[in-house]
C-alpha positions in Angstrom: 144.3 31.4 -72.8 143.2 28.6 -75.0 142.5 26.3 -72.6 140.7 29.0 -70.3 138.6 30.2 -73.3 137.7 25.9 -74.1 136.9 25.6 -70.2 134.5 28.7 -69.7 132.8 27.8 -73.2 131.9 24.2 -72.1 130.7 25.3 -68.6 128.2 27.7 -70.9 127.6 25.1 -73.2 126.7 22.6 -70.1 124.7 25.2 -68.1 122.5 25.7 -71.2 121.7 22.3 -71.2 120.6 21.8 -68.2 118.6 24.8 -68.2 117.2 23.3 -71.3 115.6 19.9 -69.7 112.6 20.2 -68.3 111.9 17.3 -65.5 108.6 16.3 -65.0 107.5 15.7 -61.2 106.8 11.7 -60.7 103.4 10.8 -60.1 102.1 10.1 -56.3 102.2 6.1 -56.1 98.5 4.6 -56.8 98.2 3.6 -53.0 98.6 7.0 -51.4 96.3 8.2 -53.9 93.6 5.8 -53.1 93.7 5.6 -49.2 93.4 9.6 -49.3 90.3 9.4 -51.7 89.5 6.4 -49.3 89.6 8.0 -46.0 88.1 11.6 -47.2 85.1 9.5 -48.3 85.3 7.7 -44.7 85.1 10.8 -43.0 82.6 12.2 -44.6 80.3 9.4 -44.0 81.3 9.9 -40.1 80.7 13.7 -40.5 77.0 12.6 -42.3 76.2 9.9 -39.1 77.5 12.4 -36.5 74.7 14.9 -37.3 71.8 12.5 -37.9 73.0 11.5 -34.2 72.9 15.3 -33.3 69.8 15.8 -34.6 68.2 12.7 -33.2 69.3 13.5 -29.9 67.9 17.0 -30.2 64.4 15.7 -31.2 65.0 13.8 -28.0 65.9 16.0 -25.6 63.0 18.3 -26.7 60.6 14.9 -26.6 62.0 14.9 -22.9 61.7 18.8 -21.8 58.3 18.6 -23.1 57.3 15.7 -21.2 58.9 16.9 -17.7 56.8 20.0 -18.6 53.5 18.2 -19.0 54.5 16.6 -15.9 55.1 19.5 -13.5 51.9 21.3 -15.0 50.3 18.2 -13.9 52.0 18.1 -10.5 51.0 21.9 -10.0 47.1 21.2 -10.9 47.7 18.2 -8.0 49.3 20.5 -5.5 46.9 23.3 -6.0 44.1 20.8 -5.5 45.4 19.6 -2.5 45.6 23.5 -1.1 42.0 24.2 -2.1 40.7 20.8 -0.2 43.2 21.6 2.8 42.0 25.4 2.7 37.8 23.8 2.8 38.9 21.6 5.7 39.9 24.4 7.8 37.4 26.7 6.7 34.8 24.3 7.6 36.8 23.5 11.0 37.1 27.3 11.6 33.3 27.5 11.3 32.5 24.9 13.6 34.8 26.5 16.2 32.9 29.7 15.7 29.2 27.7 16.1 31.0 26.1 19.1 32.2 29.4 20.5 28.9 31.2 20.0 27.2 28.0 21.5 29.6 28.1 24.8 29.2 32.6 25.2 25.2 31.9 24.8 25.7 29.5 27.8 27.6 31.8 29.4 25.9 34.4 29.0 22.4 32.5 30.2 24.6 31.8 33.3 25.5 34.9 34.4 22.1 36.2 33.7 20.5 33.3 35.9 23.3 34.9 38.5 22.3 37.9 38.4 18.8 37.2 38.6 19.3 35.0 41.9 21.7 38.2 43.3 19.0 40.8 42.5 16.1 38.4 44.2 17.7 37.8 47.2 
């Protein structure tokens, strides 16, 4: 019982010590430490030029959309000058047809008058 009571009161005696120890965690190599501060600082400077691109590209695409705008306002003032020019043309066409057709039934009618004259004398 000696020997049982010695065994059990050095596998105390050695579990308390190595409760007792406290390890401390190693510190990350320098390196790792580094290239991580390294690339963090990397992509924020990519993060920084991928908005000023953004916003560049915004300012230009609104330059653009304004421009096509001023354009097709511009192409519309064109286009409805172009109808009121084509729309004087004809008017003026239709109104010299109408002179011409009032012309031609004030002949005709002088015709048939002169007819009707020589039927009536005869």
């Amino acid at each position: 019982m000696n020997t049982r009571s010695l065994l059990l009161a050095t596998l105390i005696a050695v579990g308390l010590a190595a409760c007792s120890k406290k390890e401390e965690p190693a510190p990350a190599p320098a390196p790792v430490v580094d290239a991580a501060k390294e690339a963090a600082q990397k992509a924020e400077e990519a993060a920084k030029q991928a908005a000023e691109a953004a916003k560049e590209a915004g300012k230009e695409a609104a330059d653009a959309t304004k421009e096509a705008g001023k354009e097709a306002v511009d192409a519309t003032k064109d286009a409805a000058k172009d109808a009121v020019a084509a729309a004087k043309e004809a008017a003026g066409e239709v109104k010299e047809a109408g002179k011409e057709a009032v012309a031609a039934t004030a002949d005709a009618t002088k015709e048939a008058a002169d007819k009707a004259k020589a039927a009536v004398g005869k």
